[in-house]
N, C-alpha and C positions, 0 to 999 in steps of 0.2 A: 619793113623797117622795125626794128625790134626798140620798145622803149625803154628808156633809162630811169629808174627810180634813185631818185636825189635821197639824203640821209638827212635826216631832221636830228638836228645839234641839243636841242632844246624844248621840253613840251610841259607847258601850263593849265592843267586843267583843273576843271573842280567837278568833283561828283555831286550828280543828283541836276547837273546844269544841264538846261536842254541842247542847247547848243554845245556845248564841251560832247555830248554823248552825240552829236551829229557828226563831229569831226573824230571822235575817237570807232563811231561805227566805220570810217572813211577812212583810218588806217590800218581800221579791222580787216577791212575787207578787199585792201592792197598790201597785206601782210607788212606794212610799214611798223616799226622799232624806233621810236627816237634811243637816243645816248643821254639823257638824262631828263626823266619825268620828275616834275612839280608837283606836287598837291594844293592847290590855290587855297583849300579850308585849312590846311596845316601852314602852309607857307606864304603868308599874305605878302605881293609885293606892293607896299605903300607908294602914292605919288612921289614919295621923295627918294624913294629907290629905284624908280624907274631909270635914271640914270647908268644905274651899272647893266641893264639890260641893252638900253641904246648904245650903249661904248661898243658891242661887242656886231652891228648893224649896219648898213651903209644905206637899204630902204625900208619902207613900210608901207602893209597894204593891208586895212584897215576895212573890212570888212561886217555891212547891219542888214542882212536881209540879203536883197539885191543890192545893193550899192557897196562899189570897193573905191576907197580913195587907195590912190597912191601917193608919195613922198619920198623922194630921192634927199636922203641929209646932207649929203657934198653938194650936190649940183644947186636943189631949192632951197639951202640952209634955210629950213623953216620953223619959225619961234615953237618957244619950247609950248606957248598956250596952244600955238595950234597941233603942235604935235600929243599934248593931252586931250586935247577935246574927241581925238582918233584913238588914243589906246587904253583912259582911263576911266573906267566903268561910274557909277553913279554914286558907289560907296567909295571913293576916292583909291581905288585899288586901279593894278593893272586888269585890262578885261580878260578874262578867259574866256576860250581857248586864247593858246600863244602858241604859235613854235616860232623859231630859230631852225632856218633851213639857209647854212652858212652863211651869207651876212644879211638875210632877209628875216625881216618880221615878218608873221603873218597873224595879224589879229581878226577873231571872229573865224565863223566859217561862210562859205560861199564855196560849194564843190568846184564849179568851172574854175574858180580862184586857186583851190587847192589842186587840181587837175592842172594847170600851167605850171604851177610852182615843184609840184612834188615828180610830176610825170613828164620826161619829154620825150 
């Protein structure tokens, strides 16, 4: 069975991040191309912009280490606190890595995470 490589809509990284270059080795080396790369040091998105990110989302899988939450926004409409406590980093920004893999977030990296999402 031959797999399908999905298209990443959207890619938030920051250089020099250890985890951003974990996940940017992981598209390296699936010759994955998002459609429009971020710069997270030049283009900071603040807690209160986070919004125009989620408009465009229906889940999120929020990834630290080992551990992936998920969050379905239609089905668990879940508060916006708990939906930041998953994607907003320490310095009140969104966390990088981000992609937008058509209406999925995928915050953090977690390969097996990115292996479901990006590969079927």
């Amino acid at each position: 069975m031959k797999s399908t490589i999905k298209q990443i809509n959207w890619y938030y990284h920051r250089n020099g991040c250890t985890t951003c270059g974990k996940s940017q080795d992981y598209l390296n080396r699936h010759s994955l191309e998002p459609k429009t790369l971020v710069d997270a040091r030049k283009n900071t998105i603040h807690q209160n912009e986070v919004d125009l990110v989620l408009a465009q989302v229906d889940e999120i899988y929020a990834c630290k280490g080992k551990k992936v939450d998920y969050l379905n926004l239609n089905k668990d409409k879940p508060d916006p606190q708990a939906i930041n406590k998953l994607i907003i980093g320490p310095t009140g920004n969104l966390r990088a890595p981000s992609l937008i893999i058509n209406k999925t977030l995928l915050v953090g990296f977690n390969e097996e995470t990115f292996n479901n999402l990006l590969i079927s």
